[in-house]
C-alpha positions as CSV (number, residue, x, y, z in Angstrom):
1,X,8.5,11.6,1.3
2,X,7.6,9.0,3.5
3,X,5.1,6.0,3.6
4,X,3.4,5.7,6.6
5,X,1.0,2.7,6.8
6,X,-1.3,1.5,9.1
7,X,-1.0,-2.6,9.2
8,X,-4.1,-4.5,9.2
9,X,-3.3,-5.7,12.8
10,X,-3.8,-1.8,13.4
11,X,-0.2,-1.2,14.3
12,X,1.9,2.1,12.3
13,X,5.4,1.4,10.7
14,X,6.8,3.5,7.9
15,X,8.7,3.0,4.8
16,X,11.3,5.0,3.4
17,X,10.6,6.4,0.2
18,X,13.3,3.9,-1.8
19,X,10.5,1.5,-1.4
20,X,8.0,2.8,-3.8
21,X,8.2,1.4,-7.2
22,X,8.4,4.2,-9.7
23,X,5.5,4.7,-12.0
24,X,6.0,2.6,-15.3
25,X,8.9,0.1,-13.7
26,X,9.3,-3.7,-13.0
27,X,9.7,-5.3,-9.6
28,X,13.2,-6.7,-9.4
29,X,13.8,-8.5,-6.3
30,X,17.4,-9.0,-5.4
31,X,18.8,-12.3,-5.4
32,X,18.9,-13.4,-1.8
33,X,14.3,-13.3,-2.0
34,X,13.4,-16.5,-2.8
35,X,9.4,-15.6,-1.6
36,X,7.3,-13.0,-1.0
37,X,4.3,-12.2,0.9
38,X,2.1,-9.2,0.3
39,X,-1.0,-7.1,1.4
40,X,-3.2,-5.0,-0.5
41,X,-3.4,-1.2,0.5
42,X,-5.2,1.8,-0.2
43,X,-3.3,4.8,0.4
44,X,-3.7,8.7,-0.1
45,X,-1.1,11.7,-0.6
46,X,-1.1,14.2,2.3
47,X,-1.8,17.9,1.4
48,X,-0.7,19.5,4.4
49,X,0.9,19.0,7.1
50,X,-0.3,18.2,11.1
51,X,-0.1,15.8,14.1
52,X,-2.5,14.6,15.9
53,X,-5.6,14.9,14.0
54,X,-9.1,14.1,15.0
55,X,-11.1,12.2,13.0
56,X,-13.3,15.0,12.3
57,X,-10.9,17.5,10.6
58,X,-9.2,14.4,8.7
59,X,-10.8,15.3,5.5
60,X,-8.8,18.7,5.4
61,X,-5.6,16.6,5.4
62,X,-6.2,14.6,2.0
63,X,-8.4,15.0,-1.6
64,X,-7.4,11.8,-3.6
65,X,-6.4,7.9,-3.0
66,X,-5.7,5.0,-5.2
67,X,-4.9,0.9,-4.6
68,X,-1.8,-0.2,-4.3
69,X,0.0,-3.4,-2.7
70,X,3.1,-3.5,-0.3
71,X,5.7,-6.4,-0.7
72,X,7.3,-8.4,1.8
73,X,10.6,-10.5,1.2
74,X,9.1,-13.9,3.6
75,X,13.5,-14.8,3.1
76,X,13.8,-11.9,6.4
77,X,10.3,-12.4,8.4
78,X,11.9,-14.9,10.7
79,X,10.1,-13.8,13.5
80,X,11.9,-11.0,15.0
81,X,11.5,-7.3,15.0
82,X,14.3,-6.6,12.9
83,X,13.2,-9.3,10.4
84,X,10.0,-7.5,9.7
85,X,11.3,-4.3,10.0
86,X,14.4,-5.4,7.2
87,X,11.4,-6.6,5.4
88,X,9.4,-3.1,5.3
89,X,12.6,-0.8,4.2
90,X,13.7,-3.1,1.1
91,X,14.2,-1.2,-2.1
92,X,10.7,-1.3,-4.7
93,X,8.6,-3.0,-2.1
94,X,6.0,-0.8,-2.7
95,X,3.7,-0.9,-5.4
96,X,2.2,3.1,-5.0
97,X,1.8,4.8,-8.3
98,X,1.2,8.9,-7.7
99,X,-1.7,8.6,-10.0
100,X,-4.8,9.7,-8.2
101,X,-8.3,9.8,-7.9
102,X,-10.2,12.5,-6.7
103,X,-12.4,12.1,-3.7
104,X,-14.5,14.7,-4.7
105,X,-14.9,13.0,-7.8
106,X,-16.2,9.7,-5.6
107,X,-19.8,9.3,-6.3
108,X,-20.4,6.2,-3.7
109,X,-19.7,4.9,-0.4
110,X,-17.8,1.7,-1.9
111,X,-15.3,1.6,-4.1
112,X,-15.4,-2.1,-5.6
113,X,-11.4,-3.2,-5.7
114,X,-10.1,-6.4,-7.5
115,X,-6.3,-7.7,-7.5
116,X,-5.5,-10.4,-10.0
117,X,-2.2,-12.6,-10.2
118,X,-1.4,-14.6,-13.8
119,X,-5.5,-14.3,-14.5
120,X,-6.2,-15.5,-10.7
121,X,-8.4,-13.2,-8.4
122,X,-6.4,-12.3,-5.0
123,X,-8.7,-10.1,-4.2
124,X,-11.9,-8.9,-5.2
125,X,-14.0,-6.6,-2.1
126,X,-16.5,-3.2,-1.8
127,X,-14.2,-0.9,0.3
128,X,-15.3,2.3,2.4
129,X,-12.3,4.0,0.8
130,X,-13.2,7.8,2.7
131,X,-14.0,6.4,6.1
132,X,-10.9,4.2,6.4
133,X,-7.9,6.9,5.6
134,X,-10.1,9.2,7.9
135,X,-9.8,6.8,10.6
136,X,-6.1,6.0,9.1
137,X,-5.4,10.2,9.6
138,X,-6.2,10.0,13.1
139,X,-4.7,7.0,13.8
140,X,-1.2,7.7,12.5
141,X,-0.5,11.2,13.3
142,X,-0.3,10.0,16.8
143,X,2.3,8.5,16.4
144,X,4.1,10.9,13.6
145,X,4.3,13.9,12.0
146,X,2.2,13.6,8.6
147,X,3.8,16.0,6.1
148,X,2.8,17.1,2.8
149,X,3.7,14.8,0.2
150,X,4.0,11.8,2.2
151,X,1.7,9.1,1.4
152,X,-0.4,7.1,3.9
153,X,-1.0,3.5,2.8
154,X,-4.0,1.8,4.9
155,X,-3.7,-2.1,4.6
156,X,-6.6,-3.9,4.0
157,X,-6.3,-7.5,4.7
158,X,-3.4,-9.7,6.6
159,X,0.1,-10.2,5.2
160,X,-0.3,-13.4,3.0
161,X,2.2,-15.3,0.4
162,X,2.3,-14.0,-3.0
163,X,5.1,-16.0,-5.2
164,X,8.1,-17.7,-5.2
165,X,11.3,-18.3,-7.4
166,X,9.1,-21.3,-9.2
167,X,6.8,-18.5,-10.9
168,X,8.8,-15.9,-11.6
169,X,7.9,-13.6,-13.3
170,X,4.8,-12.9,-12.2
171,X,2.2,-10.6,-13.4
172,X,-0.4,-8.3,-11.0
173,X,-2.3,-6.0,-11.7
174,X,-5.3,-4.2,-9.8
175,X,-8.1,-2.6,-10.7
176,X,-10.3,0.3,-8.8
177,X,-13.9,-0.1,-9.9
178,X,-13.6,-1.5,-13.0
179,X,-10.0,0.8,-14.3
180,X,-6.8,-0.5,-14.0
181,X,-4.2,1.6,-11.4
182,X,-1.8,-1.0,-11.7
183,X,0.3,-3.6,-13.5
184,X,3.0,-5.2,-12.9
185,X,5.8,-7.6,-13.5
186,X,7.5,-9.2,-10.6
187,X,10.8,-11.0,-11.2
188,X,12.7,-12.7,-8.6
């Protein structure tokens, strides 16, 4: 399985699967992070597999989604390619659980998303969930092969800092209109 996502900037990078923090586990950063930065993402599982995909057979490709965020160690970003690709393949980087909700089960255009740090509001936004992994679909299977099981995270703002030795550990947690998908403990 592997994680292709779609930066905010509109670029595609993927992450190996070693970044996804399992279902029910802490973040433990190793010792050389001193800070991270994050983004939020919404992401979907793919059900089958293609290339290339128009926008208008997208919806054959996917049937759930969830919220998510996707770390980055800020001690490697030094500018460079390499930094920010070092940055994208470190181990449980990737806050993706594989609990999902239905599409068909969506009853409105916006889904209302809210990501909270130690009681503090990161984020808090109405999100056309459906019409930005179609757009994501299309998008990133022209540059790879999607196949089933891999997950396609869409970010949905810019790369910002999250934390930092000082206030570790440090709690998030996101909600998806109202029920918790995530929560976390992030120790550095």
């Amino acid at each position: 399985m592997l994680i292709a996502v779609k930066t905010f900037s509109g670029k595609v990078i993927v992450r190996p699967d070693n970044t996804r923090v399992k279902d029910g586990e802490d973040v433990y950063m190793p010792e050389f992070v001193s800070r991270l930065e994050w983004t939020p993402v919404i992401y979907t599982r793919i059900i089958r597999p293609g290339r290339s995909i128009s926008k208008k057979f997208a919806d054959r490709y996917w049937d759930s989604f969830n919220v998510g965020i996707l770390l980055f160690p800020a001690d490697l970003i030094d500018g460079s390619e390499e930094g920010y690709a070092c940055a994208s393949c470190l181990d449980h980087s990737s806050l993706l659980n594989l609990e999902f909700h239905g599409i068909k089960e969506q009853s409105k255009k916006y889904n209302k998303i809210v990501i909270s740090s130690n009681n503090n509001v990161l984020l808090s936004d109405n999100i056309d969930i459906r019409e930005s992994i179609l757009n994501s679909i299309a998008d990133v299977s022209r540059f790879c092969w999607l196949r089933e099981g891999d997950l396609l995270a869409v970010e949905i703002r810019p790369r910002e800092a999250l934390c930092d030795m000082k206030n570790s550990p440090f709690q998030i947690s996101g909600t998806l209109d109202g029920q918790t998908v995530f929560d976390k403990k992030i120790i550095l």
